[in-house]
C-alpha positions as CSV (number, residue, x, y, z in Angstrom):
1,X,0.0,0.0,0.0
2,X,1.3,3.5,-0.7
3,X,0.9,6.5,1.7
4,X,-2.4,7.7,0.4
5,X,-4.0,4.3,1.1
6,X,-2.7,3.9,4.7
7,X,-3.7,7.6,5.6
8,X,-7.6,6.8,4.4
9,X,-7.5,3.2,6.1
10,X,-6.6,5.0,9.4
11,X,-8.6,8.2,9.0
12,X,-11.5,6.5,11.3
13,X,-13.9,8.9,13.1
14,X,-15.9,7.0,16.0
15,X,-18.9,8.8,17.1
16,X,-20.6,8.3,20.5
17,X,-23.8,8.3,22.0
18,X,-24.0,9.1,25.6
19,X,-27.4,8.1,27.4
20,X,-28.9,9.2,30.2
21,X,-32.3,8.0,31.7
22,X,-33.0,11.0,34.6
23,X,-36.7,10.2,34.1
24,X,-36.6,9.3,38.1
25,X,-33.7,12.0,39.1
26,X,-35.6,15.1,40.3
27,X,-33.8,18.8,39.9
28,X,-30.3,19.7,40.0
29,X,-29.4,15.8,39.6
30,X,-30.0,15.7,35.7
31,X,-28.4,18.9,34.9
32,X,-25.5,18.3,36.7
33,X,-25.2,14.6,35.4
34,X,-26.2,15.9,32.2
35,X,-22.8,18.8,32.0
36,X,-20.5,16.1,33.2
37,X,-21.5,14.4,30.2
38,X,-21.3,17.5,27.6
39,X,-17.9,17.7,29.0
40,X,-16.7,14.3,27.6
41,X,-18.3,14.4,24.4
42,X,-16.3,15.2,21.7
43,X,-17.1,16.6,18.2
44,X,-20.0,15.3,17.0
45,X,-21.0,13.2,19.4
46,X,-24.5,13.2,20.3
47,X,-26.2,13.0,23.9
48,X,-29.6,11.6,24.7
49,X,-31.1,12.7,28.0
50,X,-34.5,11.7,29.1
51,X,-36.3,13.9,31.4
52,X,-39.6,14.2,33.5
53,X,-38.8,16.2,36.5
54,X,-40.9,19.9,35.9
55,X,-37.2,21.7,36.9
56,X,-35.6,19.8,34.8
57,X,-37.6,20.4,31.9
58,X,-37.7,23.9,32.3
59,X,-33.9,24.5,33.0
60,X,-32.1,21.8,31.3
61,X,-33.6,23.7,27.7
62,X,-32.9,26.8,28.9
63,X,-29.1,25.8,30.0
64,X,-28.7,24.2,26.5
65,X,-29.8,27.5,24.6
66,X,-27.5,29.6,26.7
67,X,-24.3,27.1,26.1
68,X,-25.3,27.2,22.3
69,X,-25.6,23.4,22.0
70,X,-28.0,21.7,19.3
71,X,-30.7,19.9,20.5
72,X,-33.9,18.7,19.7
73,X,-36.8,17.9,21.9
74,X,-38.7,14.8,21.3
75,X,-42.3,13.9,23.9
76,X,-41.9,10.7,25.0
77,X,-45.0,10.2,26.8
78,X,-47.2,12.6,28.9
79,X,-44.9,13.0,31.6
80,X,-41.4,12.7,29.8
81,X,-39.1,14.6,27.1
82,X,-36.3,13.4,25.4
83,X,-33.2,15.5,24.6
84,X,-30.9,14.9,21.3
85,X,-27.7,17.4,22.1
86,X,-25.4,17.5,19.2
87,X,-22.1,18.5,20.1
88,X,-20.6,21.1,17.9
């Protein structure tokens, strides 16, 4: 194999998914779980977080908006949200 091969054989880019069930955490637990996780991910990683407490789901979106992360909201069921951060 020349150079050019070998370079695209090891060019590998794993991406990781970091979940987090805080359905049955209540308020600061899954924010503060949730920014020790932001904190490991690297580019393009992606973070679910699934949330019920009524803190949580008012401050964890808020938090994410201010930091500038990408994220989506998804409604799980009537008393749950799920978070897909993107990290960027």
């Amino acid at each position: 194999m020349d150079n050019q091969v070998l370079a695209v054989v090891f060019n590998i880019k794993f991406i990781m998914l970091h979940e987090y069930d805080a359905t049955k955490d209540k308020c600061p637990l899954p924010l503060v779980k949730m920014r020790m996780m932001l904190k490991k991910m690297q580019y393009d990683d992606t973070c679910l977080i699934r949330i019920s407490d009524k803190g949580s789901l008012k401050d964890i979106p808020k938090y994410l908006t201010s930091a500038g992360y990408v994220f989506t909201q998804r409604i799980v069921d009537l008393t749950s949200v799920e978070l897909s951060i993107k990290n960027r």
